[in-house]
N, C-alpha and C positions, 0 to 999 in steps of 0.2 A: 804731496809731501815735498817739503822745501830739505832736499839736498844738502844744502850748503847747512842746513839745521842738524845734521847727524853726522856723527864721528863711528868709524870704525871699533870691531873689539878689541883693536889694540889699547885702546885708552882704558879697560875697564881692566885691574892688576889680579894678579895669578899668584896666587899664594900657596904657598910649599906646607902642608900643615902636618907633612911629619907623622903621621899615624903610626901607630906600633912601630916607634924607633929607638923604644927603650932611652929616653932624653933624661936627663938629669935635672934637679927641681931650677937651676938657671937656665937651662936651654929651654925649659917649658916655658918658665918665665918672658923668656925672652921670645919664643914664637906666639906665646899669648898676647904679649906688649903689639907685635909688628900686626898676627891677625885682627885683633879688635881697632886697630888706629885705624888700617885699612879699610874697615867697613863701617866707623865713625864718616871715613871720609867718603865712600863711596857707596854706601849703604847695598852694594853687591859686588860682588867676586866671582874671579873662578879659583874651585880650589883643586890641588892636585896633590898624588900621595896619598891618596883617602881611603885608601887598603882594602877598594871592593872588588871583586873579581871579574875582570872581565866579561866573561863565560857568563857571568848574571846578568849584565846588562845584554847581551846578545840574547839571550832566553828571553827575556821581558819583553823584548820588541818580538823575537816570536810569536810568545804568543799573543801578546796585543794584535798582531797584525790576524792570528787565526779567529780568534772575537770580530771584529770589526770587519772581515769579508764574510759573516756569516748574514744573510738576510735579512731585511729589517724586522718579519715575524720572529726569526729567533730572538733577537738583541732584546724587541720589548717583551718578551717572557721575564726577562731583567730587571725590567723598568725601573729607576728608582722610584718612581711617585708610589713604586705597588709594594717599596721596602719596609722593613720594619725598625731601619737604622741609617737612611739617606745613605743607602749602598747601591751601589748597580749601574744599570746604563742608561748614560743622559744622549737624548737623542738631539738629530740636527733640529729637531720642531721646538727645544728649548731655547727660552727667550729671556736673556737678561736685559738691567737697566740702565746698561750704558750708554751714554749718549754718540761717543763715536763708534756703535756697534749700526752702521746706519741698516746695512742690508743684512738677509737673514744669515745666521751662523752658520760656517763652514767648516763645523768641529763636533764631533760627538768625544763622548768619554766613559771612562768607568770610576764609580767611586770607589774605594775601600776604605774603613774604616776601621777599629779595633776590637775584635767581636766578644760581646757581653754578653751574658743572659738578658734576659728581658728585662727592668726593675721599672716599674711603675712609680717610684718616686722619684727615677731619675725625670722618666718621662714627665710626671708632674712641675719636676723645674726647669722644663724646657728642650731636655738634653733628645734631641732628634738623630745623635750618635750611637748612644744606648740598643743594642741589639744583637741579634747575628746579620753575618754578610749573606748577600744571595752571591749564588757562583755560578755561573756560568759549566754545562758539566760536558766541557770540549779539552783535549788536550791534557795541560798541566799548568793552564792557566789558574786556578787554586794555589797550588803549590808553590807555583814561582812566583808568582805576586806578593803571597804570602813572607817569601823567604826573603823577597827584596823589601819588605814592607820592614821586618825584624833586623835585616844587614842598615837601615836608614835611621832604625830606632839606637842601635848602637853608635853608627858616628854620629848622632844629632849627642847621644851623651858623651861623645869626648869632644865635642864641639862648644857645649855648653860647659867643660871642665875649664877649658879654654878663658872662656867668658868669666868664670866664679873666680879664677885667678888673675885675670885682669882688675874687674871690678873691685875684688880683695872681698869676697862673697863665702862665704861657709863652704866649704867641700858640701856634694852633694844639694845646694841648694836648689837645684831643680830638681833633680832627680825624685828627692821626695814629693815633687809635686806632678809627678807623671805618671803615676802606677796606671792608671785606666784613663790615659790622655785621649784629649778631641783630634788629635793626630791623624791624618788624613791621605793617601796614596791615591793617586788616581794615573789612569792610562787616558790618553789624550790623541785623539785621528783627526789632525788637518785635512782633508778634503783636497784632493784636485782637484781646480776646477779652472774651465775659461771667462767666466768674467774679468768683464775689464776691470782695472785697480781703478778706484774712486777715491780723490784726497780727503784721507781720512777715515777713513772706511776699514775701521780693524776686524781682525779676525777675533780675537778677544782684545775687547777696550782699554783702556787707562788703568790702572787699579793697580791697590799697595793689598800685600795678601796680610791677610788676620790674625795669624797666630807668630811664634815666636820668631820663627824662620823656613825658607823653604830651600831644600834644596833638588834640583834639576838636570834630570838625562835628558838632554834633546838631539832631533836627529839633523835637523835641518835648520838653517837661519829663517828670521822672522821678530825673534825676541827682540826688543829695544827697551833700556831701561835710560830715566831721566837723570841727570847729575846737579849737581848742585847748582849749576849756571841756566841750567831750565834747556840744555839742548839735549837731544835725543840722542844715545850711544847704541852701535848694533852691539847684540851678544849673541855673536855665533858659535856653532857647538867648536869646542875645542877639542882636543883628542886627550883622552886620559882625565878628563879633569872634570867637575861638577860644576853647577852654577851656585851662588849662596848667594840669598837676598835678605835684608829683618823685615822682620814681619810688626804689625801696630803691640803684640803684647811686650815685646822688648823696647821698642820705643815708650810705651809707659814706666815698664819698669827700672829704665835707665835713665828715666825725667827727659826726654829727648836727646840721652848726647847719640845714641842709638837709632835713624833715622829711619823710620821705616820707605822703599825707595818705589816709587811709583814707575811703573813698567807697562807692556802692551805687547801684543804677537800681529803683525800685519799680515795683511793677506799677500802674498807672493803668487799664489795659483798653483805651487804645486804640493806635491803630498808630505804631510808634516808629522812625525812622534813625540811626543815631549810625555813623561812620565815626574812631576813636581812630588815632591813630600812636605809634606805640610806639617812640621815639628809643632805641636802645642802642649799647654797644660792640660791637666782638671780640670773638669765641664765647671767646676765651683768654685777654683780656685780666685780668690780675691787678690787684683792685677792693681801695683801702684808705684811712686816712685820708690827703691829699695837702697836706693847708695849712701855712704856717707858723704854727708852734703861738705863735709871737710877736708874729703879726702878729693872729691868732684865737686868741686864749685860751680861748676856747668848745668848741674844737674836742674832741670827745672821742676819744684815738688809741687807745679801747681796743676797736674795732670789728675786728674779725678779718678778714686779709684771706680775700677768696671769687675763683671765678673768675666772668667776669661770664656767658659761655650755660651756666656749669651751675647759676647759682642763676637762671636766667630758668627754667631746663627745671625746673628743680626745683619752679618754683612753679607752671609751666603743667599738670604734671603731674595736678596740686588737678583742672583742669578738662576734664581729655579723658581719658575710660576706657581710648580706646585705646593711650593711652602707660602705663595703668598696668597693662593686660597686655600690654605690647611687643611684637610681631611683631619679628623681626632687620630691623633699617633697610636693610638691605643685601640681605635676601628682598623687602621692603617694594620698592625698588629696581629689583630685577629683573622684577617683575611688573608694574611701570609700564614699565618699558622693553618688553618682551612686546605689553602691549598696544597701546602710540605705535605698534611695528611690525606689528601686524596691522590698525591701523586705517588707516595708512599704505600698503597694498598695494592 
């Protein structure tokens, strides 16, 4: 790693975003106008103000940390490949395809997703979301995941009020497009470990995340996100504040004035938490440029529309082997039903 290529996280801005302060429709205005210019130009932030409770974040790392000292027999009872909704625990044996992931992974995780019934036509059009979660049945890791997963669902919708007010977007223009969103929570164990550092050699690789935006508790430095001059910026945890990054569905939908910003987690060698929320759409929602090309002349409408859970599944694919040899979701399915009922007898 060339040194002289990476700037500190003072370079990457911290924006005040006011949550529940009772603001008047020009103050909104006006914090809408500074946080979208902000992340026009920096495609991530930190934000602060963000009205979550402490005490949740301190929980979450609990109990993450009580999951992930449990055994590896226990974890794979989890397993995601055994889910019936790409839920559960991904172990260090999972292999993505990125090219500077050179040595094997030094991170295991947990997925969470938005729990559904089962629908077999979601499953028919791909949606590998679609389902219940498996839960781990230690602690009050259920609960608190859960509660943080719902505290993230709410500032992600005054985040995007934010957005629809800049853009000059219909009140509520997301919001109706997220009732049963691809939305995503996961818990994230960086590994200690003594390996030497290898240039180059990430803990998780290069990559712009999928859906509309994510935003980030982390416990430890490691994250570097890219800037517009192509050098590397560290993003270390700050105190009180979130990480906010765009993700490719707002880069479509804002014709790219909205960049989605290419990042990585290096391997340091010591023990790392990071817990991302992964804000998206509808597994079906049809993703394309939306602005007034009069109002944004920026706006580039030459972005092809996508649907928005098959270009999530498409990129997730990169990272889990077992969707790139697929079992039938619907076999996948039945043997988690199988087994709830023989453990239930």
């Amino acid at each position: 790693m060339n040194n002289n290529n990476v700037k500190k996280g003072k370079c990457v801005p911290v924006i005040d975003i006011k949550r529940n302060q009772n603001l008047d429709k020009n103050q909104l205005a006006k914090l809408a106008k500074n946080f979208s210019e902000s992340l026009i130009i920096n495609g991530l932030v930190y934000i602060k103000n963000h009205n979550i409770d402490k005490e949740l974040f301190e929980n979450l790392l609990s109990e993450s940390k009580t999951f992930f000292q449990q055994n590896e027999a226990y974890k794979m009872k989890y397993a995601i490949e055994k889910s019936p909704s790409h839920s559960g625990y991904v172990s260090l044996n999972e292999k993505g395809l990125y090219k500077d992931e050179i040595n094997a992974r030094k991170y295991e995780a947990f997925d969470i997703s938005i729990e559904t019934p089962f629908d077999e036509n979601e499953k028919n059009k791909g949606n590998i979301f679609n389902g219940p979660n498996v839960w781990p049945e230690i602690s009050q890791f259920k609960e608190i995941s859960l509660k943080y997963f719902k505290e993230m669902q709410l500032l992600s919708e005054y985040i995007l009020t934010l957005f629809e007010i800049y853009f000059e977007l219909k009140s509520g223009f997301f919001k109706e497009k997220m009732d049963v969103s691809t939305s995503q929570l996961r818990h994230i164990h960086y590994i200690k470990n003594n390996e030497p550092q290898v240039e180059n050699d990430m803990n998780m690789g290069a990559h712009t995340d999928y859906e509309l935006f994510t935003l980030l508790y982390q416990t430890e430095e490691g994250l570097q996100t890219e800037n517009r001059k192509g050098q590397w910026i560290d993003v270390p945890p700050l105190d009180n504040t979130l990480v906010l990054n765009i993700g490719d569905l707002l880069e479509v939908l804002t014709g790219g004035i909205l960049k989605s910003n290419v990042h990585k987690v290096r391997n340091l060698n010591k023990e790392r938490f990071s817990f991302p929320f992964f804000s998206s759409l509808n597994f079906s929602e049809k993703v394309f440029p939306v602005l007034d090309k009069n109002k944004f002349p920026n706006m580039d409408e030459s972005y092809k529309t996508i649907i928005a859970g098959k270009h999530v599944v498409k990129q997730i694919i990169q990272d889990f082997y077992y969707l790139r040899k697929d079992k039938d979701v619907k076999e996948r399915f039945n043997e988690y039903e199988d087994t709830v009922k023989k453990e239930n007898k």
